[in-house]
C-alpha positions, 0 to 999 in steps of 0.5 A: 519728289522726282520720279526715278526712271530706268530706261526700260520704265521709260516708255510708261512714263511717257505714257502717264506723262502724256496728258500733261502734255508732249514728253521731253528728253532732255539731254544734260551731256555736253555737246561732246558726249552727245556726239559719242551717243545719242537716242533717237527720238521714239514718242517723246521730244529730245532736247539737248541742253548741256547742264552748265547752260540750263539757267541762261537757256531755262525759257526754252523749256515749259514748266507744264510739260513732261520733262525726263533728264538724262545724263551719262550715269544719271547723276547729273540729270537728276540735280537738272531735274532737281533745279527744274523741280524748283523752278515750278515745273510740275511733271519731272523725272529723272533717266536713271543710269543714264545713256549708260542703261539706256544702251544696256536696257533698250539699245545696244546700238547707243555707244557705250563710254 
C-alpha cells in the first residue's frame, strides 16, 4: 500500500521515514512545471525526474530510501510511486494534491498554475 500524503502530514512522514534512511522528493513534473514552481528543500532531498525518464534514470534512485513523489495534482506522482513500489523500493508515498496543496496547505509563495 502506498501512503497518501497531504502537504501539511508531509513533515511526519519524513520523520517516520527518516530511519530508513534520508527522505526524497521526488518531483515527477516536467522540467517546465518546475520552472512555474518549485519547493525548497526543508529536511528531505529534492530530485527532479520527469515521469516520462524515471525507467531509463530508475538507477539514480535507491530502493532502501524514503521516497515522496510529487506532482502537479498528484496524479501522476502516485502511478510514479506505483512503478516504484513495483520495483522493490520499500518506503513510498505519494504528495497528495500535489504542488497544488503544496502552495495552499504549506506555502503560499509556491506559484499556483
Amino acid at each position: 500500500m502506498i501512503a497518501q500524503v497531504r502537504p501539511s502530514q508531509l513533515s511526519a512522514w519524513l520523520e517516520t521515514a527518516r530511519p530508513h534512511g534520508t527522505p526524497v522528493v521526488l518531483d515527477v513534473r516536467d522540467p517546465a512545471e518546475v520552472r512555474l514552481a518549485s519547493v525548497r528543500a526543508d529536511g528531505f532531498t529534492l530530485m527532479s525526474i520527469p515521469m516520462g525518464m524515471i525507467p531509463p534514470r530508475l538507477s539514480e534512485l535507491n530502493p532502501a530510501q524514503p521516497v515522496a513523489c510529487l506532482c502537479h495534482h498528484g496524479v501522476r506522482s502516485m502511478q510514479v510511486a506505483a512503478f516504484l513500489q513495483a520495483r522493490g523500493f520499500t518506503h513510498v508515498a505519494n504528495i497528495t494534491g500535489g504542488i497544488n496543496a503544496w502552495s495552499a496547505e504549506l506555502d503560499p509563495a509556491v506559484p499556483r498554475y
